[in-house]
C-alpha atoms as an extended CHARMM CRD file, in Angstrom:
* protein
*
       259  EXT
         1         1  UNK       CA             -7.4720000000       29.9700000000       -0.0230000000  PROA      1               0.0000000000
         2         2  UNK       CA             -7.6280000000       26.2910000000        1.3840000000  PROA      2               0.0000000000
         3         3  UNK       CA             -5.4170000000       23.7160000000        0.3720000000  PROA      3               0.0000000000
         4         4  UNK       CA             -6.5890000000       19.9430000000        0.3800000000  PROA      4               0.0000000000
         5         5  UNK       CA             -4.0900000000       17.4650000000        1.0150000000  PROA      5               0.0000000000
         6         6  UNK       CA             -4.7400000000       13.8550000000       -0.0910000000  PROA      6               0.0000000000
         7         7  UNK       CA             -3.2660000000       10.6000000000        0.8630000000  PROA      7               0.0000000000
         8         8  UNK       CA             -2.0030000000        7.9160000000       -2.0460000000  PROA      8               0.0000000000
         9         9  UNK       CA             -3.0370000000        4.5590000000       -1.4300000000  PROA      9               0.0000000000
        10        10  UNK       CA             -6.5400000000        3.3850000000       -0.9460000000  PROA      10              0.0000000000
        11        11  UNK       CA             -7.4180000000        7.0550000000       -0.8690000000  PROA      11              0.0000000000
        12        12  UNK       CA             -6.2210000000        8.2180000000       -3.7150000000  PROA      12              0.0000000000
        13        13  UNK       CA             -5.3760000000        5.0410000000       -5.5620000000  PROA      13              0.0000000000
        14        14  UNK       CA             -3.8360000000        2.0440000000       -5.5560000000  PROA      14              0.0000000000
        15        15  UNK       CA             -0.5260000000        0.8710000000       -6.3590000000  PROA      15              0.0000000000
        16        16  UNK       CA              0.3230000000       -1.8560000000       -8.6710000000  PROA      16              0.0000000000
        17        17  UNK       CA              3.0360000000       -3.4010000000       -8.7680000000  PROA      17              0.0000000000
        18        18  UNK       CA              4.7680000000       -3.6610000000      -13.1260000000  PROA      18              0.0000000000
        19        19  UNK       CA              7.0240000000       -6.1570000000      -14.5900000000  PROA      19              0.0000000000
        20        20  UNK       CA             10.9880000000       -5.3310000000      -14.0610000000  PROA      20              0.0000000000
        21        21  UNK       CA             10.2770000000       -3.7080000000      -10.1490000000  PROA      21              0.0000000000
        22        22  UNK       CA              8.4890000000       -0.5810000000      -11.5490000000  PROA      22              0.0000000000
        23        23  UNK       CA              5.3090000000        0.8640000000       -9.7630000000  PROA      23              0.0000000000
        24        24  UNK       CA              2.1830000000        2.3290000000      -11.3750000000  PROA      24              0.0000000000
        25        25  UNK       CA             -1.0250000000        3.8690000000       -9.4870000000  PROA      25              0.0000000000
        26        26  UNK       CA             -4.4580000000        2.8940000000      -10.5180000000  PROA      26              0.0000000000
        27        27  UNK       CA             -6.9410000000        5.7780000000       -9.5560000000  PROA      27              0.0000000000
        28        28  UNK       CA             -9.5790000000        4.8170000000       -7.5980000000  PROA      28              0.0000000000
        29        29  UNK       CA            -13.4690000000        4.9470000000       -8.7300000000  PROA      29              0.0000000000
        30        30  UNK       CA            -14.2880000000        9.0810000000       -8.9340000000  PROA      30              0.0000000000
        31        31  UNK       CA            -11.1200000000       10.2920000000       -8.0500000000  PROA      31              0.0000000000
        32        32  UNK       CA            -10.2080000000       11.8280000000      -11.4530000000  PROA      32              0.0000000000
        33        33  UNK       CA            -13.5530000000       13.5240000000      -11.7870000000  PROA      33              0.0000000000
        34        34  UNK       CA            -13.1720000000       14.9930000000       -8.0150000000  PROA      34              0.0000000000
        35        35  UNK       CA             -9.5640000000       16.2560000000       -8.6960000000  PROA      35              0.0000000000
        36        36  UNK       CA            -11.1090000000       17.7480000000      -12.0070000000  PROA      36              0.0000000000
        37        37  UNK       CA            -14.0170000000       19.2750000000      -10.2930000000  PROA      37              0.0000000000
        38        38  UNK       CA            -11.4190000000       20.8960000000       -7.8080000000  PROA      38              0.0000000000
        39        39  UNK       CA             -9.3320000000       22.2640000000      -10.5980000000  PROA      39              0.0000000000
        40        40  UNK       CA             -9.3310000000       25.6370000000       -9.0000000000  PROA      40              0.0000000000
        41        41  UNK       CA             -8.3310000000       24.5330000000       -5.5770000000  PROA      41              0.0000000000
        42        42  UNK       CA             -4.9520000000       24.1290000000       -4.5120000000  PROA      42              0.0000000000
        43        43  UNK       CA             -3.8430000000       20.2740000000       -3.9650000000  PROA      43              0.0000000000
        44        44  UNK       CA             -1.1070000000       18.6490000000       -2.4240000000  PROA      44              0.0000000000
        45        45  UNK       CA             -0.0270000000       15.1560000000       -0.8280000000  PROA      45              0.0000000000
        46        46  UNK       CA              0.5230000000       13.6670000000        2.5150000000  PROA      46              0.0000000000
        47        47  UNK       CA              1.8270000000        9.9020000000        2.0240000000  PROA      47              0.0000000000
        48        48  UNK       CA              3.8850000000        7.6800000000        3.0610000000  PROA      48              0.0000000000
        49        49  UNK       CA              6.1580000000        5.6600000000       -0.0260000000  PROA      49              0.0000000000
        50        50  UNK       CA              8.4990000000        3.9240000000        2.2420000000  PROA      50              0.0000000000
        51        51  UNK       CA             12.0410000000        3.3430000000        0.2720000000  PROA      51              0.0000000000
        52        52  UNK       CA             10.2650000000        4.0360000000       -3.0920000000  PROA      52              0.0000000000
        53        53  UNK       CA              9.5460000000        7.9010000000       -3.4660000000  PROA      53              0.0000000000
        54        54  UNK       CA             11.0620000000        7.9450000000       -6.3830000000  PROA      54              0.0000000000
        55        55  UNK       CA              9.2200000000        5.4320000000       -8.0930000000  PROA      55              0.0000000000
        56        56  UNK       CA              5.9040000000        6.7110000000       -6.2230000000  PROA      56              0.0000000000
        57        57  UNK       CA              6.4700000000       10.3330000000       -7.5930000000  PROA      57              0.0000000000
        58        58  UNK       CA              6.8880000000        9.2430000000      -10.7330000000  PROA      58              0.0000000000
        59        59  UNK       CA              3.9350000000        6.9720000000      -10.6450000000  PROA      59              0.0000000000
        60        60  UNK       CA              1.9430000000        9.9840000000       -9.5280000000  PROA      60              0.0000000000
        61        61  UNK       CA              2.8640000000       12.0230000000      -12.5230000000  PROA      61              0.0000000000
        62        62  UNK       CA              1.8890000000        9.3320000000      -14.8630000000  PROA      62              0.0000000000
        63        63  UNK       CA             -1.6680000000        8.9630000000      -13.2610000000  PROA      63              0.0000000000
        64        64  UNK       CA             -2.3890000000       12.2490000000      -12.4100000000  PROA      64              0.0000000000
        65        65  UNK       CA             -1.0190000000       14.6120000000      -14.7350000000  PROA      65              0.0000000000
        66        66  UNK       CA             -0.7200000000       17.8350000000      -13.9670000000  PROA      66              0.0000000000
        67        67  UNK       CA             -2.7680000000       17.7410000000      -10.6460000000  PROA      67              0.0000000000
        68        68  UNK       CA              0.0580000000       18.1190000000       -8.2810000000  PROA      68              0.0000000000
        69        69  UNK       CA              2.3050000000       20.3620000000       -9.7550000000  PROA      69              0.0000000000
        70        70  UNK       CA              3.5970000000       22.0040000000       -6.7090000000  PROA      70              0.0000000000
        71        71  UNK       CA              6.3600000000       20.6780000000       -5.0760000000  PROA      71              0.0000000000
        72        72  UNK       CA              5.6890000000       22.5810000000       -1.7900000000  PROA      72              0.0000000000
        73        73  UNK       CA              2.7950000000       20.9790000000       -1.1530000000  PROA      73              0.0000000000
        74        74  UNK       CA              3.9050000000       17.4350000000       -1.6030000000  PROA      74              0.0000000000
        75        75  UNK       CA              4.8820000000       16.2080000000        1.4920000000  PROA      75              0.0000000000
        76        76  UNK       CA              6.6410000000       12.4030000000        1.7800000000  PROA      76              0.0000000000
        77        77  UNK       CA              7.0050000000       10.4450000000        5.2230000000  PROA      77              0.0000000000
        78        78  UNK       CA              5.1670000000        8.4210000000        8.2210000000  PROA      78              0.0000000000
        79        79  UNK       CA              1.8420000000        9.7240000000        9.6560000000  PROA      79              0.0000000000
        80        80  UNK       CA              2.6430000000        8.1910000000       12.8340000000  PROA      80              0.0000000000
        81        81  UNK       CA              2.0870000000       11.8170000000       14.8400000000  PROA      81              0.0000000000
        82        82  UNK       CA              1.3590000000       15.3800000000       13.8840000000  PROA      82              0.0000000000
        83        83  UNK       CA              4.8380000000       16.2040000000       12.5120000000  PROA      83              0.0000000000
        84        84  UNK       CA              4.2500000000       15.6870000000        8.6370000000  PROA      84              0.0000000000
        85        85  UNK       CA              0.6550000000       17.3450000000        9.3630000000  PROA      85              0.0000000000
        86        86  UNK       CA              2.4910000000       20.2000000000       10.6330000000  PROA      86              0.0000000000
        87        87  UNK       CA              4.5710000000       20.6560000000        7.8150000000  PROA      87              0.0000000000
        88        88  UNK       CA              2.1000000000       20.4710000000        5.4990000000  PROA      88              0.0000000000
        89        89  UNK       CA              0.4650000000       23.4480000000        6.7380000000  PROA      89              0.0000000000
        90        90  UNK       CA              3.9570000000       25.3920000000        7.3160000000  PROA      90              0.0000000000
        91        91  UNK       CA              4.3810000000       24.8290000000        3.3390000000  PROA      91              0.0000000000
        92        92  UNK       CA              0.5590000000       25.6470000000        2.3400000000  PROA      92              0.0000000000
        93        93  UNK       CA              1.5650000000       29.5570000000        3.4450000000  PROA      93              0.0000000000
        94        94  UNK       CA             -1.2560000000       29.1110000000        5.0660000000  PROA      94              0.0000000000
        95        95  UNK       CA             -3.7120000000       28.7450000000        8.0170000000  PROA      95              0.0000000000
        96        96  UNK       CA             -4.1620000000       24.9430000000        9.6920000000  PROA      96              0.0000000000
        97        97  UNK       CA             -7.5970000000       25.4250000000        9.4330000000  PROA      97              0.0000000000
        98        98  UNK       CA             -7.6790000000       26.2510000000        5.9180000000  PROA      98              0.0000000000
        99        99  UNK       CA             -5.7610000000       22.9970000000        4.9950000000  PROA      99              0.0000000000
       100       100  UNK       CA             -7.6410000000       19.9800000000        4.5670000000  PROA      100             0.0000000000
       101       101  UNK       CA             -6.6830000000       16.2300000000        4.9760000000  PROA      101             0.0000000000
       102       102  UNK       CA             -8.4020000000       13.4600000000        3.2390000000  PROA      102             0.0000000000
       103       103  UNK       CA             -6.9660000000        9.7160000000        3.6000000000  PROA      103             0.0000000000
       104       104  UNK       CA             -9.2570000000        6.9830000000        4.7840000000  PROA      104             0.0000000000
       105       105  UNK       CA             -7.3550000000        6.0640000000        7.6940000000  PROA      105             0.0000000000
       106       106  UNK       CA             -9.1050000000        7.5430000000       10.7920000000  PROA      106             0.0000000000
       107       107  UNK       CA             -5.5920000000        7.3330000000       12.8620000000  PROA      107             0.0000000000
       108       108  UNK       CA             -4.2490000000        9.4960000000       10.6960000000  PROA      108             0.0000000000
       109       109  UNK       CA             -6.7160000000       12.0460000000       10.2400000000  PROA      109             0.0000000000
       110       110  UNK       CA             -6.6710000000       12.2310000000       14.1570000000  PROA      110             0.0000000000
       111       111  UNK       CA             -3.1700000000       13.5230000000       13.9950000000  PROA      111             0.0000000000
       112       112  UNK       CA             -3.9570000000       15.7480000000       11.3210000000  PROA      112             0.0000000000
       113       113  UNK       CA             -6.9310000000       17.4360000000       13.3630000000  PROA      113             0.0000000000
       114       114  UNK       CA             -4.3660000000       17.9070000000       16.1470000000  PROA      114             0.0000000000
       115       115  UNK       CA             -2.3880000000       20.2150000000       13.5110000000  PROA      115             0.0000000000
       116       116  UNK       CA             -5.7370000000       21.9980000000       12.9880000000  PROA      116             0.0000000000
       117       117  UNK       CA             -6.6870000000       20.6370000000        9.6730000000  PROA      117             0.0000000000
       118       118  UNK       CA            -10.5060000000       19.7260000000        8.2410000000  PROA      118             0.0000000000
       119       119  UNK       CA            -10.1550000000       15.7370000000        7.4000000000  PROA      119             0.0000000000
       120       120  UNK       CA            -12.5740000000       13.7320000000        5.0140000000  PROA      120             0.0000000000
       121       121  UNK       CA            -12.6650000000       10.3270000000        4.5620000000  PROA      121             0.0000000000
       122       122  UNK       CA            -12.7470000000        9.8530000000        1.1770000000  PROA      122             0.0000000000
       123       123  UNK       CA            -12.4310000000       12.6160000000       -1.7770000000  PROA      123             0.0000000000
       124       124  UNK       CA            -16.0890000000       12.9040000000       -2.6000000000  PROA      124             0.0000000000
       125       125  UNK       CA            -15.7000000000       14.7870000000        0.6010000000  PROA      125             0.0000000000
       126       126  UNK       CA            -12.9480000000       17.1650000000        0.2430000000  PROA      126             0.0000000000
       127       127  UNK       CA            -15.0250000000       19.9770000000       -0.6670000000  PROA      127             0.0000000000
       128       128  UNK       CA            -17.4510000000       19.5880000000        2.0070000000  PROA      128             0.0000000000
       129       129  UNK       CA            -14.3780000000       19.6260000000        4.1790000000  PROA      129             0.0000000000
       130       130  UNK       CA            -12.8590000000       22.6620000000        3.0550000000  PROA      130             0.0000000000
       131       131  UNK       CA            -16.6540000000       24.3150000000        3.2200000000  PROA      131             0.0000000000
       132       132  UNK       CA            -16.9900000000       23.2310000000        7.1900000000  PROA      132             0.0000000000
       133       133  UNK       CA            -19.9700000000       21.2340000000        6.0000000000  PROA      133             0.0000000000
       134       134  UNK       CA            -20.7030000000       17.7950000000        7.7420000000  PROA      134             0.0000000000
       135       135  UNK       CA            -20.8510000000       14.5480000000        6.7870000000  PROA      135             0.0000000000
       136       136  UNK       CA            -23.3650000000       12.0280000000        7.9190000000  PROA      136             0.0000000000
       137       137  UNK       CA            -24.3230000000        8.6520000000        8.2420000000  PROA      137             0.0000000000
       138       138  UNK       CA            -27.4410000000        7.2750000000        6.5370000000  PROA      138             0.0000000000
       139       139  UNK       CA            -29.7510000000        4.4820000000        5.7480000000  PROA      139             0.0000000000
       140       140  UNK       CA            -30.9980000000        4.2240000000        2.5120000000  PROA      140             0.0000000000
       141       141  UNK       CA            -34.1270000000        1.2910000000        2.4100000000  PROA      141             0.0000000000
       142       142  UNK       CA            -34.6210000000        0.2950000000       -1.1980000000  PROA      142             0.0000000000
       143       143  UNK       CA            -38.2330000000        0.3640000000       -2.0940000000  PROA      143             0.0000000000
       144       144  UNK       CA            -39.6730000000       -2.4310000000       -4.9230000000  PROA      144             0.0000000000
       145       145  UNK       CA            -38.4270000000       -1.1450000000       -8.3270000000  PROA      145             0.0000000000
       146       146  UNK       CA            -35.1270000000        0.0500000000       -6.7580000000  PROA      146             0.0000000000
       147       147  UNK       CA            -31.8010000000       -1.6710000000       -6.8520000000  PROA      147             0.0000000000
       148       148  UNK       CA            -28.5150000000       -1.2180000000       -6.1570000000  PROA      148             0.0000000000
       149       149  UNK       CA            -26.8020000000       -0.7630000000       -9.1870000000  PROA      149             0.0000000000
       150       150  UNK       CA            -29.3660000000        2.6000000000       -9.6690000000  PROA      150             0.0000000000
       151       151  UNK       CA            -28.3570000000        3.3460000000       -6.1760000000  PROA      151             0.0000000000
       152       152  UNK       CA            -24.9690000000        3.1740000000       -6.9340000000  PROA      152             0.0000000000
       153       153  UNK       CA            -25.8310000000        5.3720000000      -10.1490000000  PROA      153             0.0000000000
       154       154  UNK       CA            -27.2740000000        7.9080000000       -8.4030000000  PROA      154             0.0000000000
       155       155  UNK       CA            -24.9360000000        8.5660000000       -5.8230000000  PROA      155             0.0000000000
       156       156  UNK       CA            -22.0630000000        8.5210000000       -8.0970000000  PROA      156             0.0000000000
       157       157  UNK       CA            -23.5290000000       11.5570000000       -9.3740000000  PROA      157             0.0000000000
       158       158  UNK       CA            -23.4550000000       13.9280000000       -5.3960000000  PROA      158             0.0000000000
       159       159  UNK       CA            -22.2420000000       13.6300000000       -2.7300000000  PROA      159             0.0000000000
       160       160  UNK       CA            -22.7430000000       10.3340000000       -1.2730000000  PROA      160             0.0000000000
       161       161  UNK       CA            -20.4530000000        6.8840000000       -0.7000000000  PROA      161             0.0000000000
       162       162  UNK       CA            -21.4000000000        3.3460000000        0.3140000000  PROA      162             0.0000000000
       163       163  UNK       CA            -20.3410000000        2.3670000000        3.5340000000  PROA      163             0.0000000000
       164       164  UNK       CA            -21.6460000000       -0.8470000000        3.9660000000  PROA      164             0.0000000000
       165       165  UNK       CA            -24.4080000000       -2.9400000000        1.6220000000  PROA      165             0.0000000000
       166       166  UNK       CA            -26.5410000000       -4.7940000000        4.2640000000  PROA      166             0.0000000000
       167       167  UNK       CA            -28.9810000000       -6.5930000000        2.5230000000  PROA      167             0.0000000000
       168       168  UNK       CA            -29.8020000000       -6.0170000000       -1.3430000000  PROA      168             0.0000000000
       169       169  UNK       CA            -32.3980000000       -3.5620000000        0.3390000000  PROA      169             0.0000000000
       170       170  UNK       CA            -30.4450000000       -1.8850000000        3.0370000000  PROA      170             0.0000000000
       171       171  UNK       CA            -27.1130000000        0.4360000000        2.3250000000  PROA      171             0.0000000000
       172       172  UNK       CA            -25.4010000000        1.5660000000        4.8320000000  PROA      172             0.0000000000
       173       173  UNK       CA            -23.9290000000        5.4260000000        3.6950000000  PROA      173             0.0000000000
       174       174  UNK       CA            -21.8140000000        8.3940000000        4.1250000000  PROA      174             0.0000000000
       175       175  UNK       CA            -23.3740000000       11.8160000000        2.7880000000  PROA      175             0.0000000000
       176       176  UNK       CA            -23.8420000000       15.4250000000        2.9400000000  PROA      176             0.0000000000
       177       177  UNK       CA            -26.8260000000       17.7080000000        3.1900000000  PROA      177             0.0000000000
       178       178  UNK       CA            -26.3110000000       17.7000000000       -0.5910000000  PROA      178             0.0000000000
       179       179  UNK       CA            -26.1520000000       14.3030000000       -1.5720000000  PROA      179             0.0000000000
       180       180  UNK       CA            -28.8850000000       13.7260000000        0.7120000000  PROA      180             0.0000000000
       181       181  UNK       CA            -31.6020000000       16.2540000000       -1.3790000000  PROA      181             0.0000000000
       182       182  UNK       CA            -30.2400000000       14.4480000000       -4.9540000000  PROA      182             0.0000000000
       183       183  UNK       CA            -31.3800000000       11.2230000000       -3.1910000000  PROA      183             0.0000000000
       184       184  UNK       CA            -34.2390000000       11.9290000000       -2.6060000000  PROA      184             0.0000000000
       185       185  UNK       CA            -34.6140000000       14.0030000000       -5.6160000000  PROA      185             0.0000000000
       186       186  UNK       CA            -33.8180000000       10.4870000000       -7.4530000000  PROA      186             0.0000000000
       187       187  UNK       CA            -36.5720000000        8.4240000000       -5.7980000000  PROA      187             0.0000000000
       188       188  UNK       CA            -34.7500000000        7.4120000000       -2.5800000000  PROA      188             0.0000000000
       189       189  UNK       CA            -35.3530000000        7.5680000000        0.9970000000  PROA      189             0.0000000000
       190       190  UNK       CA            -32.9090000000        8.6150000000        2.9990000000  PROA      190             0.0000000000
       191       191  UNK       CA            -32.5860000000        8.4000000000        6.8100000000  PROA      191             0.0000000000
       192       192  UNK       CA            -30.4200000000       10.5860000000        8.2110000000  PROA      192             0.0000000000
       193       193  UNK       CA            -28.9170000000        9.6420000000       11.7800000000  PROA      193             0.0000000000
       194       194  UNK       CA            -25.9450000000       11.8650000000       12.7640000000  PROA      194             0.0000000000
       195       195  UNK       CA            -22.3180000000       12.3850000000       12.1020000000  PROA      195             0.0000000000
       196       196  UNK       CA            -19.8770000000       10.1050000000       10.7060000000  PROA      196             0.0000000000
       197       197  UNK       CA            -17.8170000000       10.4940000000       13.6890000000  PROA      197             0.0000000000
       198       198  UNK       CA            -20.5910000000        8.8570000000       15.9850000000  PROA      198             0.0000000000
       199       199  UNK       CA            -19.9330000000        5.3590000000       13.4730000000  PROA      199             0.0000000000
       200       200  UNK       CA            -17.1150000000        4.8420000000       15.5800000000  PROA      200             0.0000000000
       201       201  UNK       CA            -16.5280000000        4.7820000000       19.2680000000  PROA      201             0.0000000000
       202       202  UNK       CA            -13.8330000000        5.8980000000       21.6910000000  PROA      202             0.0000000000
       203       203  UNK       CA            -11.1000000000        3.2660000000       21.9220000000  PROA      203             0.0000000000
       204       204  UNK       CA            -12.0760000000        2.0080000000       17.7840000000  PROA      204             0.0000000000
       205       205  UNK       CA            -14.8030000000        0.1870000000       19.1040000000  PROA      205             0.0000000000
       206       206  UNK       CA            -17.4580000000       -0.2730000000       15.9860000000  PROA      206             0.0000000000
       207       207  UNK       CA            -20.8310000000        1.4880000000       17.6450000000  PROA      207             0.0000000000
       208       208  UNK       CA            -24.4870000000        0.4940000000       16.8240000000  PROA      208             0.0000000000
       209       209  UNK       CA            -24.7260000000        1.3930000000       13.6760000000  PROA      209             0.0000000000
       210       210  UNK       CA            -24.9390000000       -1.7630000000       12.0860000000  PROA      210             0.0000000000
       211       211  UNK       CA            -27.1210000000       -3.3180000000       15.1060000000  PROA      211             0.0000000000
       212       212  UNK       CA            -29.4670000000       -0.7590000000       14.3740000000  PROA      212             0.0000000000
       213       213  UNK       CA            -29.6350000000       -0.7380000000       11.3840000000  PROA      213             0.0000000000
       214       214  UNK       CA            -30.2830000000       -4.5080000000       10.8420000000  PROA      214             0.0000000000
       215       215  UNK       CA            -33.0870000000       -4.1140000000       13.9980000000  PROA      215             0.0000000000
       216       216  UNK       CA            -34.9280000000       -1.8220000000       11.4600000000  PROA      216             0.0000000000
       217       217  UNK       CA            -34.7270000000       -3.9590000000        8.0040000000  PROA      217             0.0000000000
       218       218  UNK       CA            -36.0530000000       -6.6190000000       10.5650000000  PROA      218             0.0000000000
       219       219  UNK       CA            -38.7820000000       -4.3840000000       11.7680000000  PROA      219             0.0000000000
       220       220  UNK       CA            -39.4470000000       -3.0090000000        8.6920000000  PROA      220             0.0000000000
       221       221  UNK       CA            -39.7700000000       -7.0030000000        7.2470000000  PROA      221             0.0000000000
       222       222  UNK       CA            -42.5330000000       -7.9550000000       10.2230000000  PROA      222             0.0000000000
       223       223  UNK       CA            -44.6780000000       -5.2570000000        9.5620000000  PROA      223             0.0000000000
       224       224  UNK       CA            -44.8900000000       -6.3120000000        5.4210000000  PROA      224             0.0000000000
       225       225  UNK       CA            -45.3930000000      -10.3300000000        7.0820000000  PROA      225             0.0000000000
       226       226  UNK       CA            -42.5200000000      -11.1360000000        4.9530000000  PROA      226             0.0000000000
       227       227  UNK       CA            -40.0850000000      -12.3160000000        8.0120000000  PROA      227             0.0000000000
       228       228  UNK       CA            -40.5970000000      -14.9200000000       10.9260000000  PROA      228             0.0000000000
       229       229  UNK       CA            -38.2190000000      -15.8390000000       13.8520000000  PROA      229             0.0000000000
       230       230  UNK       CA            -36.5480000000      -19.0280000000       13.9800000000  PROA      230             0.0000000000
       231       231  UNK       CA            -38.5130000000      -21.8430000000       14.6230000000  PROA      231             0.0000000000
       232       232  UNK       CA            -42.0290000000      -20.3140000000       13.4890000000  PROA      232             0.0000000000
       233       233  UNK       CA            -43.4350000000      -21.7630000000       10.4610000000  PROA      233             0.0000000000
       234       234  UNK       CA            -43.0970000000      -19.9970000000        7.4180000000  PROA      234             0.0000000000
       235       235  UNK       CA            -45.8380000000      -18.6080000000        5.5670000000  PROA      235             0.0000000000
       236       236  UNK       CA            -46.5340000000      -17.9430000000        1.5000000000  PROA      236             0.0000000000
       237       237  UNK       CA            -45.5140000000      -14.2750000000        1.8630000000  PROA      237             0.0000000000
       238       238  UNK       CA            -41.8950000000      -15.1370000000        4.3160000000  PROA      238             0.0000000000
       239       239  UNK       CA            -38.5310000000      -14.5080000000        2.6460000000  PROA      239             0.0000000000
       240       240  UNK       CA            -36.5630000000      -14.0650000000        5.2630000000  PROA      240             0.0000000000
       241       241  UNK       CA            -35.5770000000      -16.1400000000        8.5660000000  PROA      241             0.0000000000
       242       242  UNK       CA            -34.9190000000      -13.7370000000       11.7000000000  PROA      242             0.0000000000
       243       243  UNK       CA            -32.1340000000      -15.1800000000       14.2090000000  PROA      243             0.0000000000
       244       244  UNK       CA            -30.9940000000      -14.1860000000       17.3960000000  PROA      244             0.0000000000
       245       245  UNK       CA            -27.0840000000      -14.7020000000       17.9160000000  PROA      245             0.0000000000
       246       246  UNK       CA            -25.9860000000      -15.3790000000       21.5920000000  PROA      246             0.0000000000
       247       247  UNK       CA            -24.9680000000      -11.6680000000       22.3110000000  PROA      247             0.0000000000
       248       248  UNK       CA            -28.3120000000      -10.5930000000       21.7170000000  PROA      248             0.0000000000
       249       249  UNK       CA            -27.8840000000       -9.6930000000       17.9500000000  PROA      249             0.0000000000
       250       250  UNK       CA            -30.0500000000      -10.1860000000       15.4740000000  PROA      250             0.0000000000
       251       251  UNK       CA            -29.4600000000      -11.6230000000       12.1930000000  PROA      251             0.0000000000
       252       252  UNK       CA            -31.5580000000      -12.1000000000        8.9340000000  PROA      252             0.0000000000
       253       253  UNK       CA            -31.2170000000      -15.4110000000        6.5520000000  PROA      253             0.0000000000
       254       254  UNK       CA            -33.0240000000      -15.1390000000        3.4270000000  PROA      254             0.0000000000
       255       255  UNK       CA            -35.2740000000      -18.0630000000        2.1460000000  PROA      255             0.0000000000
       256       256  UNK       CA            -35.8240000000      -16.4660000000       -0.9110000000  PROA      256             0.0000000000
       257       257  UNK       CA            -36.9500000000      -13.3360000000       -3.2860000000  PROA      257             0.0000000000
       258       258  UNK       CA            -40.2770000000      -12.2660000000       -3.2020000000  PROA      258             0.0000000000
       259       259  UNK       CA            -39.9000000000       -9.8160000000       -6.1720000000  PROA      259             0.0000000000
């Protein structure tokens, strides 16, 4: 039976800091529905509280009652190597690969996939983790009528995160095969283009992702004659300005809304 192991902070939740030195922990959007939609999964945690466990473990109890209940899988200390990932799994009673990780930090889910664990990135994912199922990177173009805050709506309901709003037309997202057919069952396009692990290069370097993506909002923008390049005039229809930084980038300013 697979275990899923969850960091605290910015994961999790996020601590905040009460009158007289105490600590309490403030979930984080979705959290408490994913832990409830889990109920019948085994859960744990892999964190880090520094000098305060104390006051963290308490803090935990108070904000999630009765989610992690057993003290075997609660595991306190640095994630600085695969040590506390390989104690995790010793105390799960299980397999490494039935154990999953979720934290956002992508350091530290590298040294839990050396222990053999699944990782996610954020809990929205952990059951796709613990299913083997993948999670990609998308572009979702906002057509007129759409906005974010139905965007947001609908994704808050599968599968699916924000990973970066472009433009108030272009989102930037993590999701599964799942959250990808309730997107598009919603109204949305969605353009798949590979696995989240492509988003970032060997060495941490950010890959083109977000150059691509901006190239094809600025496509997309010339072929409705609603964008011109710096320096050409402007016509009734243009809303946005399209600059070229000196590394070759391209960036969009917006004159104004059209719609």
């Amino acid at each position: 039976m697979s275990v899923i192991f969850f960091d605290i902070g910015a994961t999790l939740a996020d601590p905040q800091p009460e009158p007289g030195g105490s600590l309490s922990l403030r979930p984080r959007p979705r959290v408490l529905a994913v832990l409830d939609a889990l109920s019948e999964v085994r859960k744990g945690i892999i964190s880090n509280p520094g000098s305060a466990e104390a006051a963290v473990a308490r803090a935990l109890a108070e904000a999630f009652p009765g989610r992690f209940t057993d003290v075997a899988l609660v595991h306190w200390g640095v994630k600085d190597s695969r040590e506390i990932f390989d104690r995790a799994v010793a105390g799960s009673g299980g397999a490494a690969d039935d154990c999953v990780f979720v934290g956002e930090d992508a350091q530290e889910r590298g040294f839990a996939q050396e222990a053999g664990m699944r990782t996610a990135a954020h809990p929205v994912f952990a059951l796709a983790a613990t299913e083997n199922r993948p999670v990609l990177r998308a572009r979702i173009a906002l057509r007129i009528g759409q906005d974010l805050r139905s965007l947001t709506a609908a994704m808050d309901r599968t599968e699916a995160v924000a990973a970066e709003v472009v433009t108030e037309r272009l989102v930037l997202a993590m999701v599964t095969e799942r959250g990808v057919e309730t997107l598009e069952s919603a109204g949305f396009t969605v353009d798949v283009r590979g696995p989240t692990e492509d988003l970032v290069r060997e060495g941490g370097e950010p890959d083109d992702a977000e150059r691509w993506a901006t190239e094809k909002f600025v496509s997309d923008l010339l072929a409705r004659g609603e964008a011109v390049y710096e320096g050409e005039k402007p016509t009734p229809r243009t809303t946005h300005v399209i600059e070229r930084t000196d590394d070759g980038r391209l960036s969009v300013r917006r004159l104004r809304f059209l719609y």
